[in-house]
N, C-alpha and C positions, 0 to 999 in steps of 0.2 A: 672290641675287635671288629674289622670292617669285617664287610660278607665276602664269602669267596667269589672274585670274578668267575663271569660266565662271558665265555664266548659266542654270540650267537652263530648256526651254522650258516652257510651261503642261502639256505636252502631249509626252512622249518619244517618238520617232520612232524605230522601228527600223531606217531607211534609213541612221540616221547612220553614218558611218566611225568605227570605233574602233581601228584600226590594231592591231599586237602577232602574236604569234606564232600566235595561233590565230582569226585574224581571218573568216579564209576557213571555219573551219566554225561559228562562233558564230554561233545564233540565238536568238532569243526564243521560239521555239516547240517543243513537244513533238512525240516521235514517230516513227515509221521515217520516210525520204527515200528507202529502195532497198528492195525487195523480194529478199531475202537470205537465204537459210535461215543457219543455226549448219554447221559440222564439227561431228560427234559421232565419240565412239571405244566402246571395250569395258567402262571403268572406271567403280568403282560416283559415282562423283565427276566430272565435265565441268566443265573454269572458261576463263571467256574472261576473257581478264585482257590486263595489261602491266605490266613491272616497275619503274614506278611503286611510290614508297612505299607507295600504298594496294594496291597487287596483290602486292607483295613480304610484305605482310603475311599473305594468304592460302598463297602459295605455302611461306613458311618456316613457318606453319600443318602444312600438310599434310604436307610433309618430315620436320618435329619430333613428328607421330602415327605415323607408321610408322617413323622411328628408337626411338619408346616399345613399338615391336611390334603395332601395330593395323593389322592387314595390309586392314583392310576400307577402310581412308584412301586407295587408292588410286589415280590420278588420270589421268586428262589434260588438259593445257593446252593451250590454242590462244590465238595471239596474237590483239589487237583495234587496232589499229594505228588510234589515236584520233587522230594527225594527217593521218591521211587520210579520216578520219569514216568508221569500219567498225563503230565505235559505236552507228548510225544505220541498220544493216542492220534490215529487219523482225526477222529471229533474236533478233538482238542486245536489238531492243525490248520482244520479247515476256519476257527473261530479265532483264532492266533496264531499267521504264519511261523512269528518270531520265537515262541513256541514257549510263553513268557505269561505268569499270571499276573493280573486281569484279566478275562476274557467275560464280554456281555454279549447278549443276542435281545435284540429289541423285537418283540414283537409285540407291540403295540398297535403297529398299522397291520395293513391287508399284506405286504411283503419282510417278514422278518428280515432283521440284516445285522450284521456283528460289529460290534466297536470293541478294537484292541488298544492297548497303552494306557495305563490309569491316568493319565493326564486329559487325555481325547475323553476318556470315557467320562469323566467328570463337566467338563466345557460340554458333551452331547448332555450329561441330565440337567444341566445348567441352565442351558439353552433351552430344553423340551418343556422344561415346567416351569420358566422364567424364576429362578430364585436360585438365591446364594451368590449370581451376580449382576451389579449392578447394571441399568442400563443406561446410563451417562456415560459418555464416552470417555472419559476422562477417567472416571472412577473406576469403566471398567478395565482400561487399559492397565490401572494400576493393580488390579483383584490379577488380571491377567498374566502381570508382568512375576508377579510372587508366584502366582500357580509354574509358571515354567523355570522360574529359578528352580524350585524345586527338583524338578524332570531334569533341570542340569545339573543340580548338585548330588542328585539319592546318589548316582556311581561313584562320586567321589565318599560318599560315607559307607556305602554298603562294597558293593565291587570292590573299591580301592582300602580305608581303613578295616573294614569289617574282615574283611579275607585274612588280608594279611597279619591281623591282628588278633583275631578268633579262628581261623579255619585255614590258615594255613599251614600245612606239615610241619614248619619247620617258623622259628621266625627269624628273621631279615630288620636288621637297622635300617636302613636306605628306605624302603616300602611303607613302614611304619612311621619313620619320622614325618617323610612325605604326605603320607592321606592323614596322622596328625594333624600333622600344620594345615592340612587343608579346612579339615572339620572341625578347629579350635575358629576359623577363619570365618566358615561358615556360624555358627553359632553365634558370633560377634556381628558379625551383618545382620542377623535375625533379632540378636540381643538391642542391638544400637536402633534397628526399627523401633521396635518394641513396649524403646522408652519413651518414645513420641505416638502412640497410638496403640491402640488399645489392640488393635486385631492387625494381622499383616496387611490387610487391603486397607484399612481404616477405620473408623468408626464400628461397622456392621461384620459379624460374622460371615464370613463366604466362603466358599472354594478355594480359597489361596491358606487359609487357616485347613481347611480338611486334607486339602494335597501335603501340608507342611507337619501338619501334628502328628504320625504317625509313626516319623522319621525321626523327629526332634525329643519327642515324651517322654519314650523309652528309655533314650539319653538321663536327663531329668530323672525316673525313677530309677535306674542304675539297672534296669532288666533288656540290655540288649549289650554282646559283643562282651561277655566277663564282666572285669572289672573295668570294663572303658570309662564310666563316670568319674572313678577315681584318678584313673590316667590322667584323660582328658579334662580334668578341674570344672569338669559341668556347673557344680554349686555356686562358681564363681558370675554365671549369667543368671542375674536375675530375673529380668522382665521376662527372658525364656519359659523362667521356671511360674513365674504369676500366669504368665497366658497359657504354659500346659496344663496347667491345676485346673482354672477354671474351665477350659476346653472338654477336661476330664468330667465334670462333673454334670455335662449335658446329658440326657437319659438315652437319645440317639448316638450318643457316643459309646455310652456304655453300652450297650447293646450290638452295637455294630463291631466295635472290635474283638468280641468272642467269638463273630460266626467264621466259619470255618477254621477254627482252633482248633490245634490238633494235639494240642500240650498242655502242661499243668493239671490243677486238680477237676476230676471229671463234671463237674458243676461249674467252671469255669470253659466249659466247651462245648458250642454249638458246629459240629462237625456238616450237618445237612440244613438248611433252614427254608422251610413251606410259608410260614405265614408267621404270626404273630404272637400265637399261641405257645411255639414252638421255646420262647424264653421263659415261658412258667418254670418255677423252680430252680432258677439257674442263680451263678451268684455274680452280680452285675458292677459291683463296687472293684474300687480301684484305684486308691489314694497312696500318696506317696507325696 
C-alpha cells in the first residue's frame, strides 16, 4: 500500500508533531537550553562524547595513538547523554555549536581550543601526532578522500535509513526503500574497494578505516537498526565483512568502542574514562 500523501503547508510550522524517538528534544533552533558548565579532568585531551558510531570514532582514535606510543594522546571522556539533551548544556554549546557529539578541547598547548565534527577531530589528531595518515600526497589524498566519503554518507545510513527504519513512529515505504537503496549502494562501494586492498586508503591502516568502521561493523554484526542485517543482505559483502573482523580485533579498537557506553552488560561499559587503568575488569571482546 503506498503512504498517505502529505501536503506540505506554504509555511512549515515548528509546532508540528513529528513523533519517533527523539521527538522530545528535537528543535528547530540553535543553542544552549541549560546553563551547564563541561566536567573537565587533568588530560592533555577532554571529549564529551557517546559511543555512537560517530564518537566511537574519536575514542578508537585516541586508543590507537597511544597504543602507537604517543603518550601526549592522552585523554578523558565524559559521557553526553543526547537522549536526555545534555548536548544542549551551555558547556556543551560553547564546545559544539552544532550541538552534536564529538566534542574535543585540546589542551595540549598554552591556549586550549575545541575541535567539533568527528571527521575534523580525526584529520586535527592526525595531523598533531603525524600517524594514521600518510604524508605523500597522493596517498594522502586518497586516506583523505575515504575519511570524507564517510562524513557524506553517515546521514544517509543513520539520519536517513536508520530513522526511518528503527525510530520512526510509524513506517513509510518511500523513506525506507530510498535510504535502502542508498546503504546497499554504499556497502557495495566499500565492498568493491575492498577487494583490491586491504584497508580503504590502502595498504596501511589509517583514519579513513577508523572514520569508516564504526558505521559499517555494526552492520556486519547485525547489532545496529533491528534486524537491518537481514534486510539489507549485509552477509552478502564480503570484503566488508574480512576488514570489519580484523579491524575488530585490534586491542585500541576494542577498548575505545566501550568508552562512553551507556548500554548492554555493565562490564561492557566504560561510561567515564581518566586513564588507562580505567579498563581493568571490563569485557573487551567482540566477535561476530
Amino acid at each position: 500500500m503506498a503512504d498517505p500523501t502529505y501536503t506540505p503547508p506554504k509555511v512549515w510550522n515548528p509546532d508540528t508533531v513529528s513523533g519517533g524517538r527523539f521527538a522530545g528534544i528535537n528543535r528547530p533552533t540553535a543553542g544552549a537550553r541549560e546553563d551547564k558548565a563541561l566536567p573537565e579532568g587533568d588530560n592533555p585531551f577532554q571529549l564529551y562524547s557517546l559511543a555512537t558510531p560517530n564518537g566511537v570514532k574519536v575514542t578508537v582514535m585516541l586508543e590507537e595513538l597511544l597504543d602507537a606510543g604517543h603518550a601526549g594522546a592522552e585523554y578523558d571522556a565524559f559521557t553526553i547523554n543526547i537522549g536526555e539533551g545534555q548536548q544542549f548544556t551551555s558547556g556543551f554549546v560553547a564546545a559544539n555549536p552544532n550541538s552534536k557529539i564529538p566534542a574535543l578541547i585540546d589542551k595540549s598547548g598554552p591556549v586550549p581550543f575545541r575541535v567539533f565534527e568527528s571527521g575534523a577531530i580525526l584529520v586535527h589528531l592526525a595531523e598533531k601526532f603525524r600517524a594514521f595518515l600518510p604524508a605523500d600526497p597522493a596517498a594522502r589524498a586518497e586516506v583523505l578522500s575515504w575519511v570524507f566519503w564517510q562524513v557524506g554518507t553517515g546521514p544517509f545510513i543513520g539520519g536517513g535509513f536508520g530513522h526511518f527504519y528503527a525510530y520512526a513512529p510509524e513506517k513509510y515505504e518511500y523513506p525506507i526503500n530510498r535510504y535502502a537503496m542508498e546503504v546497499k549502494r554504499i556497502f557495495d562501494v566499500a565492498d568493491q574497494r575492498l577487494a583490491d586492498s586491504r584497508f580503504l586508503g590502502g595498504d596501511d591502516y589509517t583514519i579513513a578505516d577508523i572514520a569508516n568502521w564504526p558505521w559499517l561493523a555494526p552492520f556486519v554484526a547485525g547489532q545496529i537498526y533491528n534486524d537491518a542485517k537481514t534486510f539489507l543482505a549485509i552477509d552478502a559483502y564480503k570484503n566488508v565483512a574480512r576488514w570489519a573482523r580484523e579491524i575488530a580485533a585490534r586491542p585500541a579498537v576494542k577498548r575505545g568502542r566501550i568508552v562512553n557506553k551507556t548500554w548492554g552488560e555493565d562490564d561492557t561499559q566504560l561510561r567515564e574514562r581518566r586513564g588507562p587503568g580505567d579498563f581493568d575488569g571490563k569485557n573487551l571482546d567482540w566477535t561476530f
